[in-house]
Structure formats: structure tokens, C-alpha cells
C-alpha positions in Angstrom: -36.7 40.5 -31.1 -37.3 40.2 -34.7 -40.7 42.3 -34.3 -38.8 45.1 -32.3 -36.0 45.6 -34.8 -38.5 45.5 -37.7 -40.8 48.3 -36.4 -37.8 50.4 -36.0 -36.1 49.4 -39.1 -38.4 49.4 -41.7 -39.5 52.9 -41.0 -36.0 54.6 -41.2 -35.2 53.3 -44.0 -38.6 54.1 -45.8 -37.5 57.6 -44.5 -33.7 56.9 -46.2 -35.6 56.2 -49.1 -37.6 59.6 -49.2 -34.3 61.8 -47.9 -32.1 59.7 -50.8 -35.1 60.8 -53.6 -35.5 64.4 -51.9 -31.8 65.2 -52.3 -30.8 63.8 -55.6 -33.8 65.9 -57.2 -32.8 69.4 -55.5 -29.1 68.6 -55.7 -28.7 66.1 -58.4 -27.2 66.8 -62.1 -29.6 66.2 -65.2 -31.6 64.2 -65.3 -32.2 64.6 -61.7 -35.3 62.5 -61.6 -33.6 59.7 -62.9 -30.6 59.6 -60.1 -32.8 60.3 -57.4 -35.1 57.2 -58.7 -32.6 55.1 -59.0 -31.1 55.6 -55.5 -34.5 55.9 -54.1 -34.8 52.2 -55.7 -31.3 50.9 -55.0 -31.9 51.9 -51.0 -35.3 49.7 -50.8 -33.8 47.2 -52.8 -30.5 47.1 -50.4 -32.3 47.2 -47.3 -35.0 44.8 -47.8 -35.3 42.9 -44.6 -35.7 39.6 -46.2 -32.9 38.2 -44.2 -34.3 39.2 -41.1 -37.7 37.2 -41.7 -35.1 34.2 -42.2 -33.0 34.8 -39.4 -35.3 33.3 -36.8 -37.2 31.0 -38.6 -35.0 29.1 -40.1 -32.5 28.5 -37.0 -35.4 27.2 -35.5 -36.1 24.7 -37.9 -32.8 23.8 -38.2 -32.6 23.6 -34.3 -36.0 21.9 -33.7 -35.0 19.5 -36.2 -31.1 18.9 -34.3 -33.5 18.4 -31.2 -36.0 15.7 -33.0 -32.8 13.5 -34.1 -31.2 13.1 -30.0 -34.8 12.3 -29.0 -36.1 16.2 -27.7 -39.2 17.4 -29.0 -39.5 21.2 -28.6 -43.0 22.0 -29.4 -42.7 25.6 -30.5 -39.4 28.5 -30.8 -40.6 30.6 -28.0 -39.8 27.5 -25.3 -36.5 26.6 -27.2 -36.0 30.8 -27.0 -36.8 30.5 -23.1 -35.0 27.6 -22.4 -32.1 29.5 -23.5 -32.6 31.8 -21.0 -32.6 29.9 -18.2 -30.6 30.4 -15.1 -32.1 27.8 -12.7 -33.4 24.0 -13.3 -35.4 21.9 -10.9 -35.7 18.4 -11.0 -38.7 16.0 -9.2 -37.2 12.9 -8.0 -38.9 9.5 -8.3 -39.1 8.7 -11.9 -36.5 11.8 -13.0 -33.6 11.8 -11.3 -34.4 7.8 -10.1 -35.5 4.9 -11.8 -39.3 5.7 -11.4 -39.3 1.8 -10.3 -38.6 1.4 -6.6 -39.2 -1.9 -4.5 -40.7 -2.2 -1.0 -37.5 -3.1 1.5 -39.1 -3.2 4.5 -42.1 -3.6 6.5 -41.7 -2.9 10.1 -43.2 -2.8 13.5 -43.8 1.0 14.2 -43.0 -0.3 18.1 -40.4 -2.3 17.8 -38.6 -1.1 14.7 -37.8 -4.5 13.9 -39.7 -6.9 10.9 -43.5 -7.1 11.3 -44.3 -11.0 12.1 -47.7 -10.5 10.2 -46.2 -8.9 7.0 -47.8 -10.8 4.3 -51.4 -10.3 6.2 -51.0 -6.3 6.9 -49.6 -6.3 2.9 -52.7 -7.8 1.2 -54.6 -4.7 2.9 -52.2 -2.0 2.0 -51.5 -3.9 -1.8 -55.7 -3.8 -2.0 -55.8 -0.4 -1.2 -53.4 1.3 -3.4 -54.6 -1.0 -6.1 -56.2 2.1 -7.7 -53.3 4.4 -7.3 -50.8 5.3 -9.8 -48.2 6.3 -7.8 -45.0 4.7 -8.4 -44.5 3.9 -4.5 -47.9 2.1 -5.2 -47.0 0.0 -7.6 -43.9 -0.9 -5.5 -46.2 -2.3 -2.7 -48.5 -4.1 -5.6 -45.5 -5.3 -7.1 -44.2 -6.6 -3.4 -47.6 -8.5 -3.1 -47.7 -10.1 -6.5 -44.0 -11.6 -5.9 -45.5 -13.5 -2.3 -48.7 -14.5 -4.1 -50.6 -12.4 -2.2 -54.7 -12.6 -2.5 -55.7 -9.1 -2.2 -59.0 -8.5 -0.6 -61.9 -6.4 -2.5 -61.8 -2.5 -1.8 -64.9 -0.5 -1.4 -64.3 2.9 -1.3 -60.5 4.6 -2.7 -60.3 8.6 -1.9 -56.4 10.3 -2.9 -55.0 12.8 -1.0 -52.9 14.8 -3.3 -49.2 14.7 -1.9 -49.8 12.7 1.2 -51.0 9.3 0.4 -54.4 7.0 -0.1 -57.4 6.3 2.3 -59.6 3.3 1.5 -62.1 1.0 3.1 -61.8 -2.8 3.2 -63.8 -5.3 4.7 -65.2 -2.3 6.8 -61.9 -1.5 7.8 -60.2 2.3 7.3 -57.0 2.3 5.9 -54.3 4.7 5.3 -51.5 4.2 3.7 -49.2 7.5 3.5 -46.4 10.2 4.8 -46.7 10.8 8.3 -48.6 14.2 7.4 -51.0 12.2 6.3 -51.7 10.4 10.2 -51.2 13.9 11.6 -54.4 15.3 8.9 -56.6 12.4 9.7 -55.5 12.4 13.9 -53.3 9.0 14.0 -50.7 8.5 16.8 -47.5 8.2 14.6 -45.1 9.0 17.1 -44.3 5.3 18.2 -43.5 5.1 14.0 -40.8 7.8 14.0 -37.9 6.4 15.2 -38.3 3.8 12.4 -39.5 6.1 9.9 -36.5 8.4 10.5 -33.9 5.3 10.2 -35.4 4.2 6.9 -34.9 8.3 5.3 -31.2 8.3 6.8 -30.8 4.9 4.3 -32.3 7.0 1.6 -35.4 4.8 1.5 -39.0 6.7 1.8 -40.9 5.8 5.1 -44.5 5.0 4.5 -46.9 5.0 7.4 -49.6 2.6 7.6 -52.9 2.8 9.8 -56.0 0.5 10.4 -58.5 1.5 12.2 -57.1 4.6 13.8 -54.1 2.3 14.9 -50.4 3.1 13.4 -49.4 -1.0 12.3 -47.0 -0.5 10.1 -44.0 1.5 8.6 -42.3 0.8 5.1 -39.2 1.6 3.4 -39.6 1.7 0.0 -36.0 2.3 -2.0 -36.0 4.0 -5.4 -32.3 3.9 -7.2 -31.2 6.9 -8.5 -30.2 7.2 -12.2 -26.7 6.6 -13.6 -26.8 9.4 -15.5 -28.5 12.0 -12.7 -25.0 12.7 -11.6 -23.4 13.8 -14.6 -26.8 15.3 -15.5 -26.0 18.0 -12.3 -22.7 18.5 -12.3 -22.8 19.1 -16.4 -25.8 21.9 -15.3 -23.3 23.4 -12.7 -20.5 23.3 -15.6 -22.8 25.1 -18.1 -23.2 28.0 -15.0 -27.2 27.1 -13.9 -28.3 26.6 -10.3 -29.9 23.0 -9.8 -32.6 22.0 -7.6 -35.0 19.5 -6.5 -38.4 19.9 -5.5 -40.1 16.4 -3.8 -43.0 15.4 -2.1 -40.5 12.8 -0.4 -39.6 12.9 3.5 -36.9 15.5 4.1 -33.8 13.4 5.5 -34.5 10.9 2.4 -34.2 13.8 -0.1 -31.3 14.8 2.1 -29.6 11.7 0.8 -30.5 11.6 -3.1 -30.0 15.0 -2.9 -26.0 14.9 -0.9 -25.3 11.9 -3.6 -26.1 13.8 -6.5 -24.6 17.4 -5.8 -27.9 19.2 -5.7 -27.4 22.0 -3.0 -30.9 23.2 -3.1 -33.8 21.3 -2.0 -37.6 21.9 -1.6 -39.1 18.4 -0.2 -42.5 17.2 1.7 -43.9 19.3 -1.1 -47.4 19.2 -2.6 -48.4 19.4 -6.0 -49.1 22.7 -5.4 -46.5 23.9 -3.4 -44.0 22.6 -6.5 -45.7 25.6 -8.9 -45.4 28.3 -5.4 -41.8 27.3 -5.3 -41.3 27.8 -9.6 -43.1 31.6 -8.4 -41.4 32.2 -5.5 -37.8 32.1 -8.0 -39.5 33.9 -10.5 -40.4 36.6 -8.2 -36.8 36.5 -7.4 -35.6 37.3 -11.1 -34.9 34.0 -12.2 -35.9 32.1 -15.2 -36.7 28.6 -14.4 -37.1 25.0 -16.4 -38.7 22.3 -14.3 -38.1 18.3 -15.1 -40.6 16.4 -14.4 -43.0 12.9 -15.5 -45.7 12.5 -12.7 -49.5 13.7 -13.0 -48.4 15.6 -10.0 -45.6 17.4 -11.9 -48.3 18.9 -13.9 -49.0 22.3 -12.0 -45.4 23.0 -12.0 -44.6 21.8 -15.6 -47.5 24.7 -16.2 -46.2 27.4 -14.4 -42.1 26.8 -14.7 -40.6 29.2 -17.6 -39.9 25.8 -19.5 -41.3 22.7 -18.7 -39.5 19.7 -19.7 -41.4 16.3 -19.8 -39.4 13.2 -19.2 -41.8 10.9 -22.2 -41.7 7.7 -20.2 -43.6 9.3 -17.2 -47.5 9.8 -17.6 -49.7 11.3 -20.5 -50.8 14.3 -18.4 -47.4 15.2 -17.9 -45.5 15.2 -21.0 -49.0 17.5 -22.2 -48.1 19.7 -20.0 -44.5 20.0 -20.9 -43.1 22.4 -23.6 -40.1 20.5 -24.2 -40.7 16.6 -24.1 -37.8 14.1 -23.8 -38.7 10.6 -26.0 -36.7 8.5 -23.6 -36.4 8.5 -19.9 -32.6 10.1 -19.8 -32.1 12.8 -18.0 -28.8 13.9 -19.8 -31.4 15.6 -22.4 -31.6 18.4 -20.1 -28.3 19.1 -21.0 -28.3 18.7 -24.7 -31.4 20.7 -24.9 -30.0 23.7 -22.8 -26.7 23.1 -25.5 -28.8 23.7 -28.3 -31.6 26.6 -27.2 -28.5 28.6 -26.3 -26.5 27.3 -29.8 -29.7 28.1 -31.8 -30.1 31.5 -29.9 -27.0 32.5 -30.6 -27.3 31.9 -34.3 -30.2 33.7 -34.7 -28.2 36.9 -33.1 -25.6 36.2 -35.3 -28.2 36.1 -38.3 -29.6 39.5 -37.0 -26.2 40.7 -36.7 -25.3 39.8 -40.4 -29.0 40.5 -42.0 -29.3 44.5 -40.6 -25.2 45.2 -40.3 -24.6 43.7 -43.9 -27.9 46.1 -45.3 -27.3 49.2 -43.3 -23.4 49.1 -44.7 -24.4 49.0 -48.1 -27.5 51.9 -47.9 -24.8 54.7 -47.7 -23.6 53.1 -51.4 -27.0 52.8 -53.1 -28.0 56.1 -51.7 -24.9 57.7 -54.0 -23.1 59.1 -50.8 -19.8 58.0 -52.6 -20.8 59.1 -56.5 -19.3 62.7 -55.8 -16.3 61.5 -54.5 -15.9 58.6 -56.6 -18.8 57.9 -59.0 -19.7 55.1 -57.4 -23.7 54.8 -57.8 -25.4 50.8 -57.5 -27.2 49.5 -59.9 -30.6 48.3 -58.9 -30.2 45.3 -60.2 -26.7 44.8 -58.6 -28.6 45.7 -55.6 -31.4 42.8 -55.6 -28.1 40.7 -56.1 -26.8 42.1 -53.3 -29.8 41.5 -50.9 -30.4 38.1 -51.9 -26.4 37.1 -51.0 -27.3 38.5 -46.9 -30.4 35.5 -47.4 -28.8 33.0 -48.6 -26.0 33.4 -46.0 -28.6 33.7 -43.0 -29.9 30.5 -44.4 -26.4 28.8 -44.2 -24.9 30.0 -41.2 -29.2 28.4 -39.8 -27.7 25.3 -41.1 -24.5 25.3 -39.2 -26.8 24.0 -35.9 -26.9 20.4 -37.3 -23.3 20.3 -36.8 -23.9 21.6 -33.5 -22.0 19.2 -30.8 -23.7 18.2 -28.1 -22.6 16.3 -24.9 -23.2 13.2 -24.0 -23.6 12.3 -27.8 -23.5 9.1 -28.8 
């Protein structure tokens, strides 16, 4: 904005400037050169644009520096500038709008529905072979293992697959441990594991299907609480006029759930990585300007491509590099204050603008001598400088304003 106003500023006044001269040296009384200087001077003097070079600058400090104190780190002005903007915010769900921590519930019989007799046995296989995973859902079954005491048996060969779960080899024996996309990919029966896959989503826990062999043998239910906060979080979002969203790799009826207890009305689950950035596209193509919120190494692509990416700092390294805005703690009420304050410090910069050019082009008609006919009213170069420097200095204080800036959920 700065850029656009200065390349069409600069140059009519230079032109003023010339006119002012021009005229006071055809039309001007004796000494005619020495009028149409001092105008000339008084004009450039008048409408230097040093309050414009401050205007944007220095809200941005001011507001980059609000941000640092409540725990937000905006890494440059253009993403506090576009976060401003914004119409639309999508969340991911485990580790954003839940703890990140969940706990395995339930191991059942795919047949029967009903508590597998041989958990502990079919555990220390699945615990072994998402040792090497950092999923959070992994580290729930590890976790589950640990607590029984579990001996986990050595793994030989780990391979991911990116959104639907792990395959690894143990003791000669395949396993696969993921969504039911991921037995449908590799050819595994599942059917016999729907029913109790479908019960677990309709409790809000994530079904995970297990297979040995080429043989369905288990289905889990893994729970994952949501956050406190996430609530208020949306309906503060819906207050402040944005659309909210959540994009998830998680089964459909379990996003269904989080999604119904948290007020979110649009929903994009059984995603991949991938499919999180088409989505971010597909509403851009739409017209919208979108922030995605996000911690996981799968998060990354759409931290990347989103408008704004905001990095929730607990979640992983790759993640919060990715992300232009980067929360220190794991609260998701930061969304809020940060959307609070790109639009307080956007607004202070337009009111800079507003002051800085209004305040210079007022006062040009005056050191140009349009009123010395009519009055003798001609400014003084020097009162002029004066006179420039006063637009500056109040740029700089109304910059300072922001760190009085309220925002919600302040503590």
C-alpha cells in the first residue's frame, strides 16, 4: 500500500513543486525569484513523506512486539498484514483443537465386537510396530503397552503410509496397523471390522484397524479429549465474522462428533496430507483468504500453501518452520488474539496513512502561497520542516497506541 501511494505521491507533488516555482516567477511581485523559491521550498518541505515511511513500519513493530508479550511470534508484516485479511480459518484436530495426547480405550474382536481375549499378545505386535512412528495415535498404543509391561518384540522392516497408517514386519509377520483405507490399499477383508469401527467413531473415539498376515485381528478405539478452550476458540471466530473449519485425516462419523461438540459446521476429514493443501486451494479459488492451524509434520503442506499458517509451538519442529505465525504454547485461543491484533495493527497503519498524506496535502495549498493574495499568508520554510516533523511524531504515537490494544482472553 505504502509503495502504491508513494509512486503516485511523490511525483505530483515534485510536479506542485515545479507549478508553485513556475507561477510565482511569471506572476509573482519583486523579487519574484525569491517567492517562487521559497514556496517551491515550503511545498517539498510540507509534503515530505516521512510520515508515510513510518506509518507501516512502526505499527508493525509495535504490533509484532504486542504479539511477542501473549506468546505469538509473527515472523514478518506481510503475514500479520494477511492474517488481517482473513475470512476463513481451518483447524487440524489431534494435537489443535484436542489434547494431542489420546489413550488407547479399546481393543476389540473385529467379529465379535466385544474385548479381544488375547489383547496384551496382539498389543506387543502393534506397540513394536509403530515404535518408529510419531504419530500421536502411535504413541497412544506405545504408551498403552508400557502401562501393562508389555515386552515388545524386535521390528525388521517399518514403511509409513502418509495419512493411512504403518506397515512393518515382525518375527516374519506383516503387520498393519491403520484406517480402514489402509486394508482396502493393501487388499484386507475389513468388513467383519465395520460394525465395530463405526460404533467406536459414533463415541468420538478413532477406529484403528489392525491386520496380521492378511487377516483383520483387531480394531481399536483410541480417544483424544478435546481442548477446553477449542470451544470458545470457534465461537469467538464466529463472533469476529470468519468461517471455521476443520480439515482431518480422522474417520468421518468421529470428526462428526468433535466437530458437532465444538460448533464447527464445515468439515473436510479422511484427508491426506495432501488433500489438506487441495482443500486450502480449492477456497482460494473460491475468493477466500484462508489461515490454517496446525502442529503435525503432516500439517506441513497446508501450513505452506494456507494464506497464513499458524503453528501451534508444542507440535513438531517441521511444523512450526513451516508456519508464518507460531504460537509459544499449545492454546488455541491465540488464534483469536492474533486475528485481534493483525486487524488492530492494520487498522492503525490506515489511520497513519490517513493522517501522514491528509495532514501534508492540507497544508501544500498554504506553502504554495494560494492564500498570500487573499490574506498574506506565505509559510516559512522553516515553519514548514516544523510542520512535517509534527505528522511523524504523531504517526509514531498513534503506532504506539497497539500496546494498549485489548485483547480477549487476556490474562
Amino acid at each position: 500500500i505504502a509503495d502504491k501511494i508513494a509512486s503516485i505521491f511523490v511525483p505530483v507533488v515534485m510536479v506542485v513543486a515545479v507549478l508553485t516555482f513556475v507561477l510565482w516567477m511569471v506572476f509573482g511581485s519583486d523579487p519574484a525569484l525569491g517567492f517562487a523559491f521559497v514556496t517551491a521550498v515550503s511545498v517539498l518541505l510540507i509534503a515530505c513523506p516521512c510520515a508515510m515511511g513510518l506509518a507501516t513500519p512502526t505499527a508493525i513493530m509495535v504490533g509484532t512486539g504486542r504479539g511477542a508479550e501473549n506468546g505469538i511470534l509473527i515472523r514478518n508484516g506481510s503475514a500479520l498484514e494477511s492474517l488481517a485479511r482473513v475470512d476463513t480459518v481451518l483447524f487440524d484436530k489431534t494435537g489443535t483443537l484436542t489434547h494431542g495426547t489420546p489413550e488407547l480405550i479399546d481393543i476389540l474382536d473385529p467379529m465379535s465386537g466385544n474385548t479381544l481375549e488375547n489383547s496384551d499378545e496382539v498389543l506387543a505386535v502393534i506397540a513394536a510396530a509403530e515404535a518408529q512412528s510419531e504419530h500421536p495415535l502411535s504413541t497412544a498404543i506405545i504408551d498403552a503397552a508400557t502401562v501393562r509391561g508389555l515386552d515388545l518384540p524386535q521390528t525388521t522392516e517399518f514403511v509409513v503410509h502418509p495419512g493411512f497408517g504403518v506397515e512393518a514386519t515382525i518375527e516374519g509377520r506383516r503387520i498393519l496397523v491403520g484406517t480402514a483405507r489402509l486394508m482396502d490399499q493393501e487388499k484386507i477383508d475389513s468388513a467383519r471390522g465395520r460394525t465395530a469401527a463405526n460404533r467406536l467413531a459414533e463415541s468420538g473415539k478413532t477406529p484403528v484397524m489392525v491386520a496380521i498376515d492378511g487377516k483383520l485381528v483387531a480394531v481399536l478405539g483410541i480417544a483424544d479429549t478435546v481442548k477446553p478452550e477449542s470451544a470458545a476458540t470457534v465461537e469467538q471466530l464466529k463472533y469476529l465474522g470468519l468461517r471455521v473449519g476443520m480439515v482431518t485425516g480422522d474417520n468421518r462419523k468421529t470428526a462428526g462428533v468433535i466437530s458437532a461438540e465444538l460448533g464447527i459446521d464445515q468439515i473436510a476429514a479422511e484427508t491426506l496430507p495432501g488433500d489438506k493443501a487441495q482443500e486450502i486451494e480449492r477456497l482460494q479459488n473460491e475468493g477466500h483468504k484462508v489461515a490454517f492451524v496446525g502442529d503435525g509434520i503432516n500439517d506441513a503442506p497446508a501450513l505452506a500453501t494456507a494464506d497464513v499458517g499458524i503453528a501451534i509451538g508444542t507440535g513438531t519442529d517441521i511444523a512450526v518452520e513451516a508456519g508464518d505465525v507460531v504460537f509459544m504454547s499449545g492454546d488455541v485461543r491465540s488464534v483469536v488474539k492474533a486475528i485481534v491484533l493483525a486487524r488492530g495493527t492494520l487498522r492503525t497503519i490506515r489511520y497513519n496513512f490517513l493522517w501522514a498524506y491528509g495532514y501534508n496535502i492540507a497544508l501544500i495549498p498554504l506553502a504554495a502561497g494560494a492564500f498570500f493574495p487573499l490574506f498574506g499568508w506565505l509559510l516559512n520554510p522553516m515553519l514548514a520542516a516544523a510542520a512535517m516533523s509534527i505528522s511523524s511524531v504523531f504517526v509514531v504515537t498513534n503506532s504506539l497506541r497497539l500496546r494498549k490494544l485489548k485483547l480477549p482472553f487476556a490474562t
